[in-house]
C-alpha positions as a Markdown table, in Angstrom:
| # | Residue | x | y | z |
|---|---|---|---|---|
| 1 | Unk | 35.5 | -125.6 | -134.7 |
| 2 | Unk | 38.6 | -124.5 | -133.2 |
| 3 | Unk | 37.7 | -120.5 | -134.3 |
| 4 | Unk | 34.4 | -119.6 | -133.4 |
| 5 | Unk | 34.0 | -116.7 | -135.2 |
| 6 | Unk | 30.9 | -115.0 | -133.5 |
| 7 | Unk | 32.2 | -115.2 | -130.3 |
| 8 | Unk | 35.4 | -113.7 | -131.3 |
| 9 | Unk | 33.9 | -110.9 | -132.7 |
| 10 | Unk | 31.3 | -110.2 | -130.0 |
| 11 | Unk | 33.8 | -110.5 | -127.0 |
| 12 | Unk | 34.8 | -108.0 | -125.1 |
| 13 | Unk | 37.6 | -105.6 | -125.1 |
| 14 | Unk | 40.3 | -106.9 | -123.5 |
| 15 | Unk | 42.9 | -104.3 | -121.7 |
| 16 | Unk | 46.0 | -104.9 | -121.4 |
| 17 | Unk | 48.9 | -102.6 | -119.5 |
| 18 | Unk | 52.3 | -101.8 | -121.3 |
| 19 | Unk | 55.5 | -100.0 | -120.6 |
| 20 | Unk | 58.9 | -99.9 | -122.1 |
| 21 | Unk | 61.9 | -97.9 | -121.4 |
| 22 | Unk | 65.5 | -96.7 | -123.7 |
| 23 | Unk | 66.6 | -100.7 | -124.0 |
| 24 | Unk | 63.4 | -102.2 | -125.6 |
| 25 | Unk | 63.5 | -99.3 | -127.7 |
| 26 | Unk | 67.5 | -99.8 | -128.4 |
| 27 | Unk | 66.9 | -103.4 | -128.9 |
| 28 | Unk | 63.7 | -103.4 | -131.3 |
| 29 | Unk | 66.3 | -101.1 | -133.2 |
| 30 | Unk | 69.4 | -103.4 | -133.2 |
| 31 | Unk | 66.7 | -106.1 | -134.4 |
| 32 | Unk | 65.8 | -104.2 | -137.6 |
| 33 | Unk | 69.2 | -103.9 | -138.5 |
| 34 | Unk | 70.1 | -100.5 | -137.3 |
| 35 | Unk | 73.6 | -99.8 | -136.8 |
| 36 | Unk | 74.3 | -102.5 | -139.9 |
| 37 | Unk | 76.1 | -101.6 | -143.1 |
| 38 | Unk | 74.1 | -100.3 | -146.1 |
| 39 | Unk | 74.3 | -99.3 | -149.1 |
| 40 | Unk | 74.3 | -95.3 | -148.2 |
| 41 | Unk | 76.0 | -95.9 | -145.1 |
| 42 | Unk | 79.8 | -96.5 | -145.1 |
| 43 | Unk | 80.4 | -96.3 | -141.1 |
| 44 | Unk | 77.3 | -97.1 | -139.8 |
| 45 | Unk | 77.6 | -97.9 | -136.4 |
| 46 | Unk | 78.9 | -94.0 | -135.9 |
| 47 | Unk | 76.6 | -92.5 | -138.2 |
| 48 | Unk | 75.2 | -90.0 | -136.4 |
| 49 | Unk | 71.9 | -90.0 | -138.1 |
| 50 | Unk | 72.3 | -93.8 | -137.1 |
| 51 | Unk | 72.6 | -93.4 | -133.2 |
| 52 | Unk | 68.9 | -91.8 | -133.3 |
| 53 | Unk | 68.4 | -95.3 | -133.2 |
| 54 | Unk | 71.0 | -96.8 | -130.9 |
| 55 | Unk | 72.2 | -94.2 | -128.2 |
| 56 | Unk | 70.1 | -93.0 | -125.4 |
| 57 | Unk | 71.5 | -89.9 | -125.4 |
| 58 | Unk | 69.4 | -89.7 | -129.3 |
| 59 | Unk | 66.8 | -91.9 | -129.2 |
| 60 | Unk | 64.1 | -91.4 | -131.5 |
| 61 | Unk | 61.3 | -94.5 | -132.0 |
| 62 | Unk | 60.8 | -95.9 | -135.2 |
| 63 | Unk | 56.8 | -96.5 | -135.4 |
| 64 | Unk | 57.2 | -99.8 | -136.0 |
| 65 | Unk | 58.1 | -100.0 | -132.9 |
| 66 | Unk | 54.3 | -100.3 | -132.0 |
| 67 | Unk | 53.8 | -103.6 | -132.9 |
| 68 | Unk | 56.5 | -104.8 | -130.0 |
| 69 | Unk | 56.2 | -102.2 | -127.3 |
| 70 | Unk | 55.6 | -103.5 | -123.6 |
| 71 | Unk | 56.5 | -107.4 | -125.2 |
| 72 | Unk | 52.7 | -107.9 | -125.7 |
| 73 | Unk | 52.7 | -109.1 | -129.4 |
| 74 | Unk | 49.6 | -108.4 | -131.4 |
| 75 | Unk | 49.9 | -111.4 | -133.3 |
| 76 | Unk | 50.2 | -113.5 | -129.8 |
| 77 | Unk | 47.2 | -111.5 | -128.4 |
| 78 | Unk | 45.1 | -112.3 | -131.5 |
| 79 | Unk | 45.9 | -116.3 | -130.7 |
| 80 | Unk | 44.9 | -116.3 | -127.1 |
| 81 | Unk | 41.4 | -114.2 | -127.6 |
| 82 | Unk | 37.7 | -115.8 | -126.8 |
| 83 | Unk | 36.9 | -118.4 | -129.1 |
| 84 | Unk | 40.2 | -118.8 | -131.0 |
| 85 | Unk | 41.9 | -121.8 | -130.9 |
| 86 | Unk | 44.5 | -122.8 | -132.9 |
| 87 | Unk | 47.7 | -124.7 | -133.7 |
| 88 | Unk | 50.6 | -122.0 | -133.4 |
| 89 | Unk | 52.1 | -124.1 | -136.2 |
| 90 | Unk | 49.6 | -123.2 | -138.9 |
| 91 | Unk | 49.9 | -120.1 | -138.3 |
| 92 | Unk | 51.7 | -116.7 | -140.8 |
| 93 | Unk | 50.9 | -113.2 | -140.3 |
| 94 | Unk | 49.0 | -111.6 | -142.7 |
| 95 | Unk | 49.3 | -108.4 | -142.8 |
| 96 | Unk | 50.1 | -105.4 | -140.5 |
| 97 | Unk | 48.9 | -101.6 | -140.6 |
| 98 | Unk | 50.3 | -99.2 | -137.9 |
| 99 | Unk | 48.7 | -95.5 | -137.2 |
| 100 | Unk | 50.7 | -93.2 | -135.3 |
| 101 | Unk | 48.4 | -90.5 | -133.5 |
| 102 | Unk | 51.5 | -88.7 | -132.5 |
| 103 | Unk | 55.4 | -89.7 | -131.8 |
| 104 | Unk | 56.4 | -92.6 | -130.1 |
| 105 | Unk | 57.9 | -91.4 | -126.8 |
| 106 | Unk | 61.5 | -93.3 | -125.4 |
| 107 | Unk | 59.9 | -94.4 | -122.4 |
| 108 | Unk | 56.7 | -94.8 | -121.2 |
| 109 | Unk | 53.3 | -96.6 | -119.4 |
| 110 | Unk | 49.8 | -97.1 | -121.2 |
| 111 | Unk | 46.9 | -98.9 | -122.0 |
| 112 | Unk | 45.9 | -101.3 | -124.8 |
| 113 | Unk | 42.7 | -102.1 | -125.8 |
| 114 | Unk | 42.4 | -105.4 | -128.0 |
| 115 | Unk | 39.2 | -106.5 | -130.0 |
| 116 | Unk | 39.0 | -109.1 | -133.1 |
| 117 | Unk | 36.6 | -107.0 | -135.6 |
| 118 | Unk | 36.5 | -109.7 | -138.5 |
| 119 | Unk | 37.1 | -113.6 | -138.8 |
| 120 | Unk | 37.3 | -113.9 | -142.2 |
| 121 | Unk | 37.1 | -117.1 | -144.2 |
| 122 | Unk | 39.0 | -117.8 | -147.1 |
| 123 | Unk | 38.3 | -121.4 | -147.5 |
| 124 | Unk | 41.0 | -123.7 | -147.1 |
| 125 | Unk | 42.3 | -121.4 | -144.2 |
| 126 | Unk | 40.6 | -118.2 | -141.8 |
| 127 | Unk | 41.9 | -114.6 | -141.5 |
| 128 | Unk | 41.6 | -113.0 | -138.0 |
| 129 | Unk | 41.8 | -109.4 | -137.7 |
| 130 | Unk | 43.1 | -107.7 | -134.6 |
| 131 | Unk | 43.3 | -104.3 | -133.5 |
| 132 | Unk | 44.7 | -103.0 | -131.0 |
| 133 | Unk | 44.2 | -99.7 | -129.5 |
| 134 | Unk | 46.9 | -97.8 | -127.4 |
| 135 | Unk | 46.8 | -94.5 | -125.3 |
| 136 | Unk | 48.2 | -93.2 | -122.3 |
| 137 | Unk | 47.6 | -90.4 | -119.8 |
| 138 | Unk | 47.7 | -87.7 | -122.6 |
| 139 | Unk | 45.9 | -89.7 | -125.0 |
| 140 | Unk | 45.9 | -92.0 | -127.8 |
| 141 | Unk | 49.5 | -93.1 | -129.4 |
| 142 | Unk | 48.4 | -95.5 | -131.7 |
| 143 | Unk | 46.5 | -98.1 | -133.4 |
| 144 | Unk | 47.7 | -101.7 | -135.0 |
| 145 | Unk | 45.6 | -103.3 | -137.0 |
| 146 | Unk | 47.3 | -107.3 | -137.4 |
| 147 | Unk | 45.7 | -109.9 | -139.8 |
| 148 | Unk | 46.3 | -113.2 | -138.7 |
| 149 | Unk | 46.4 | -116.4 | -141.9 |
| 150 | Unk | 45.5 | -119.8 | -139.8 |
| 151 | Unk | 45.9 | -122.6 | -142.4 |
| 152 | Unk | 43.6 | -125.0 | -142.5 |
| 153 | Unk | 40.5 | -123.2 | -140.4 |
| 154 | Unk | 38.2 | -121.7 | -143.3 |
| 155 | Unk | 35.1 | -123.4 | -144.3 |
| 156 | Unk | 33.1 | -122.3 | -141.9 |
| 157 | Unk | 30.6 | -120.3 | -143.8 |
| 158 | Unk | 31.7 | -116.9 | -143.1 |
| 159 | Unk | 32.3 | -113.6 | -145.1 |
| 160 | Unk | 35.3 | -113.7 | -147.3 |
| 161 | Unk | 36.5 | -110.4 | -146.3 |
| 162 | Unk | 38.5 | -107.7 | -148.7 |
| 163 | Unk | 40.6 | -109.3 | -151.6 |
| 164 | Unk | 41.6 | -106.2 | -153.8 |
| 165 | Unk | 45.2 | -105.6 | -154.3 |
| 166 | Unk | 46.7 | -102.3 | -154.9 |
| 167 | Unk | 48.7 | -102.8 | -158.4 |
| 168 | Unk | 52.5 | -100.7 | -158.1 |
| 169 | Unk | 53.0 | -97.8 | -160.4 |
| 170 | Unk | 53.6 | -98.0 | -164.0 |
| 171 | Unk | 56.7 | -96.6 | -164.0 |
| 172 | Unk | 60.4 | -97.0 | -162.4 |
| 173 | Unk | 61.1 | -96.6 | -158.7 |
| 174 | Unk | 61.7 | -93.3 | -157.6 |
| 175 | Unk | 64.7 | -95.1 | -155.5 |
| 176 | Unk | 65.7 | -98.5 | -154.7 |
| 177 | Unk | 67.9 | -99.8 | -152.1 |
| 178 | Unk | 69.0 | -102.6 | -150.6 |
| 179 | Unk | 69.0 | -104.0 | -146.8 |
| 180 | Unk | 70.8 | -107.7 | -146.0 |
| 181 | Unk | 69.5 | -109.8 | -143.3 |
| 182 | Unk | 72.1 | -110.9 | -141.3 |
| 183 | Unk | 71.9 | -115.0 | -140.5 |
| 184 | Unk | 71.6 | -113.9 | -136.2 |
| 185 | Unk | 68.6 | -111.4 | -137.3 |
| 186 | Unk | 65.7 | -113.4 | -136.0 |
| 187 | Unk | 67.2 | -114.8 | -132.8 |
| 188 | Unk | 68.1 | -111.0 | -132.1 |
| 189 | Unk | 64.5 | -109.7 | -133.2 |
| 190 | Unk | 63.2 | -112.4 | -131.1 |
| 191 | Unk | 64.1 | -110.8 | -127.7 |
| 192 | Unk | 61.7 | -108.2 | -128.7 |
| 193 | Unk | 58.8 | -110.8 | -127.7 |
| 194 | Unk | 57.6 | -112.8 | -130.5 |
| 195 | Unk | 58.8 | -116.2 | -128.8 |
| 196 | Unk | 57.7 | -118.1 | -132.0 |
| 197 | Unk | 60.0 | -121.4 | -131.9 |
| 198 | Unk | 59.3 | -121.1 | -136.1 |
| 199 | Unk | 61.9 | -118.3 | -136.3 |
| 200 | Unk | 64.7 | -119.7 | -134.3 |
| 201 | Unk | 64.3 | -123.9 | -134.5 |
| 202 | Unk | 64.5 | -125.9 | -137.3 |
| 203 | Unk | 62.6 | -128.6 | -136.7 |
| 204 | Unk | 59.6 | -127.2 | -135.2 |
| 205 | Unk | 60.0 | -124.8 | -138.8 |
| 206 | Unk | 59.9 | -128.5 | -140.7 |
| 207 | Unk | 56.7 | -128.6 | -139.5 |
| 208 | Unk | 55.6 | -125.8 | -140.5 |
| 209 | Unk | 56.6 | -126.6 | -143.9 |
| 210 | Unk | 59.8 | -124.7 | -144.2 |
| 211 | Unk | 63.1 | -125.9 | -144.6 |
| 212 | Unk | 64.7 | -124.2 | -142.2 |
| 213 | Unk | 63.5 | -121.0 | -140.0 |
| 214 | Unk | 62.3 | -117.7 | -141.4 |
| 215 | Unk | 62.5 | -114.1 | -140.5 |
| 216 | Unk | 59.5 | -112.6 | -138.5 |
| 217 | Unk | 57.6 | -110.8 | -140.9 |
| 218 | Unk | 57.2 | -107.5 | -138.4 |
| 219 | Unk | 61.3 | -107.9 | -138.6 |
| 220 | Unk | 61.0 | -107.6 | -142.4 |
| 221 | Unk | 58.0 | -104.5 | -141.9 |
| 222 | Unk | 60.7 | -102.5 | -139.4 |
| 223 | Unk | 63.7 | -102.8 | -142.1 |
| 224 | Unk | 61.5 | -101.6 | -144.7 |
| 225 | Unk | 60.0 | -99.1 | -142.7 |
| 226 | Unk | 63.5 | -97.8 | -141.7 |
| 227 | Unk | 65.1 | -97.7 | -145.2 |
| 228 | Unk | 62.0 | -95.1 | -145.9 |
| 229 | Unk | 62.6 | -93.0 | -143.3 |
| 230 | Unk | 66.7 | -93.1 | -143.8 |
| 231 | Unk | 66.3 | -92.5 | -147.5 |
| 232 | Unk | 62.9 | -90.3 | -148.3 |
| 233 | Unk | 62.6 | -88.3 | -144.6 |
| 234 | Unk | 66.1 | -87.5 | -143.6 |
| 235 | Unk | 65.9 | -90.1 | -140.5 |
| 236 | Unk | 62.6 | -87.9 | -139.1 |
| 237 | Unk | 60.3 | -90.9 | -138.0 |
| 238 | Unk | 57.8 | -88.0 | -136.7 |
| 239 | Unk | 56.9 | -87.8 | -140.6 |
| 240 | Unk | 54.9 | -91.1 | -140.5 |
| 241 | Unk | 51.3 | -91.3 | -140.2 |
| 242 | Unk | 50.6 | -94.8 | -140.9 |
| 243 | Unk | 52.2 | -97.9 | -142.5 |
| 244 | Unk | 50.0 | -100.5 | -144.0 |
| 245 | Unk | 51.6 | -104.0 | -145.6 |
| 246 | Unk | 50.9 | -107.1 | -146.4 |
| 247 | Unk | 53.3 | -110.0 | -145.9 |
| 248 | Unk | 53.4 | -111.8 | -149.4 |
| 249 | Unk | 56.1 | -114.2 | -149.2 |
| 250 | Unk | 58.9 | -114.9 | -146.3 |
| 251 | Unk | 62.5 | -114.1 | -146.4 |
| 252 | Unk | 65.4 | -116.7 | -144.2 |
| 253 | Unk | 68.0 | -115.5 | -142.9 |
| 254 | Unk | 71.0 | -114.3 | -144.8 |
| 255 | Unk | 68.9 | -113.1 | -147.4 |
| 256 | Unk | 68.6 | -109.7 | -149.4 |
| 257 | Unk | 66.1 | -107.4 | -149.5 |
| 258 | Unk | 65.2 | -105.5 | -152.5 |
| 259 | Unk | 63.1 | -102.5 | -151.6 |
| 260 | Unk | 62.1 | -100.2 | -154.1 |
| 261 | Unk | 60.0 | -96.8 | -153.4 |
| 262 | Unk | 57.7 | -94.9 | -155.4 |
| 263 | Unk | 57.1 | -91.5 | -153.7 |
| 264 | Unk | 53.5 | -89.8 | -154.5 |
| 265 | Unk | 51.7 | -86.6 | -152.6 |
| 266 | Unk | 51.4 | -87.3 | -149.0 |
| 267 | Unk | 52.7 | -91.3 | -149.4 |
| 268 | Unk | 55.3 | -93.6 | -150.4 |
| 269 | Unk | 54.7 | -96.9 | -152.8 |
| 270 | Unk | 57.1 | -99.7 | -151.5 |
| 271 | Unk | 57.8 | -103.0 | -152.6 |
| 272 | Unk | 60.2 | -105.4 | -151.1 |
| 273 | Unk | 61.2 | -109.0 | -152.9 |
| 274 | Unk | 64.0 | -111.0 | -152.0 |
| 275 | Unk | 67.0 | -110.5 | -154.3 |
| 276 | Unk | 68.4 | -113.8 | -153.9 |
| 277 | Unk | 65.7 | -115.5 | -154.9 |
| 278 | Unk | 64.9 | -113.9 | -158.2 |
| 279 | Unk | 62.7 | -111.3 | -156.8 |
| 280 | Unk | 60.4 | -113.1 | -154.8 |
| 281 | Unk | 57.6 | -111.4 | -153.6 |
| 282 | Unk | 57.8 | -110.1 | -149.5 |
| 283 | Unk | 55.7 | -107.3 | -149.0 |
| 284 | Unk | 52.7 | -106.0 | -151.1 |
| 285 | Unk | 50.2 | -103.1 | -151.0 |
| 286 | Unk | 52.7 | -101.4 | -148.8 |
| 287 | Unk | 52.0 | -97.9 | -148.7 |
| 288 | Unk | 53.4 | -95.2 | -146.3 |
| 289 | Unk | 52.0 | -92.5 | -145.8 |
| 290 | Unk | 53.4 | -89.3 | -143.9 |
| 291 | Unk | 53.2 | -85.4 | -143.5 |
């Protein structure tokens, strides 16, 4: 078998070093669409509450941010662990919690700690779960948690893992709002480090069973993340605590998001579909949840 699930799980840690400065944090930024036109922004690129994300002189990190830092993907780091094997093809990310153990600093070196906890099997394809733990000299900053969906690799006898599904609220969004994806989003996003020829070539996304390329779902997890903090926390990203999605459905290019927010004590309800498409599910059991 191409996953060999106990010796995933039974490996060791694996440590791997990270640093990023102003740029990777000005370019993850840029990626997710800050500085673009919405809805509550008429002049965006001069916003002021918009330069936290795009002048050095007022950076503040976005937590997302976490899943990019340093260039090391989690997804990638996932593919290349002891006793995984696969074809980068079949591959889709599942879903993606980060926890934030205190802000994100502009610049900085530390530590990550990688293990796979789970191989799930979900029969016609296999879940690997990754987490990734990072801290620095004062500590820990924070912890991703990335589930990886390999097509075709289940059947191999093992635990199905979780399958509950948290159900939205039965009432209208607090607040909706709307983010477009520009056509150049992915190739932009990609400079961040996911290097997956599925988001930027079309006939390596043919064989992936797409049409043409999609958007990186950690792209789609940033904007959504983003419109939160711009239109429930007054742009503070220190208010988030952890961020937990997962990926149902994939948007291209040039597409519309539709993201619509339920607030409750302590945490925020999102979901996101695809307005063009008539509201086709993108994220799911999204939940935010913040001081």
């Amino acid at each position: 078998m191409p996953i060999d699930a106990a010796k995933a799980t039974s490996a060791e840690p694996r440590t791997t070093e990270l640093a990023w400065d102003h740029k990777d944090v000005q370019l993850y930024h840029l990626g997710i669409g800050a500085g673009a036109a919405t809805p509550e922004k008429a002049h965006p690129a001069t916003d002021p509450d918009e330069l936290r994300y795009t002048l050095e002189s007022a950076l503040h990190v976005l937590p997302t941010f976490a899943t990019v830092a340093g260039g090391g993907m989690a997804l990638a780091g996932g593919l290349s662990a002891p006793g995984i094997d696969v074809d980068l093809a079949a591959v889709l990310h599942g879903g993606q919690t980060v926890t934030v153990h205190r802000p994100l600093p502009v610049s900085g070196r530390a530590t990550q700690t990688s293990s796979v906890p789970a191989v799930y099997d979900k029969g016609k394809a296999a879940v690997i779960v990754l987490r990734s733990e990072v801290a620095d000299d004062d500590g820990p900053l924070w912890t991703c948690d990335t589930q990886i969906f390999v097509r075709g690799e289940g059947g191999f006898g093992g635990d199905r893992g979780p399958s509950a599904r948290l159900e939205l609220p039965d009432r209208a969004p607090d607040l909706h709002t709307e983010r477009h994806i520009r056509a150049d989003q992915a190739l932009l996003y990609r400079l961040s480090g996911d290097w997956n020829p599925l988001h930027a070539d079309p006939g390596f996304a043919k064989l992936a069973g797409f049409d043409r390329p999609i958007l990186h779902g950690l792209c789609t997890y940033g904007v959504t993340l983003k419109a939160v903090v711009d239109t429930l926390f007054g742009g503070d990203v220190t208010r988030v605590r952890s961020y937990t999605t997962r990926f149902a459905g994939v948007v291209f290019p040039g597409e519309t998001l539709r993201i619509r927010l339920w607030q409750e004590p302590g945490r925020v309800q999102v979901s996101v579909t695809a307005a063009d498409r008539d509201e086709a599910p993108v994220l799911a059991d999204t939940v935010v949840e913040h001081s």
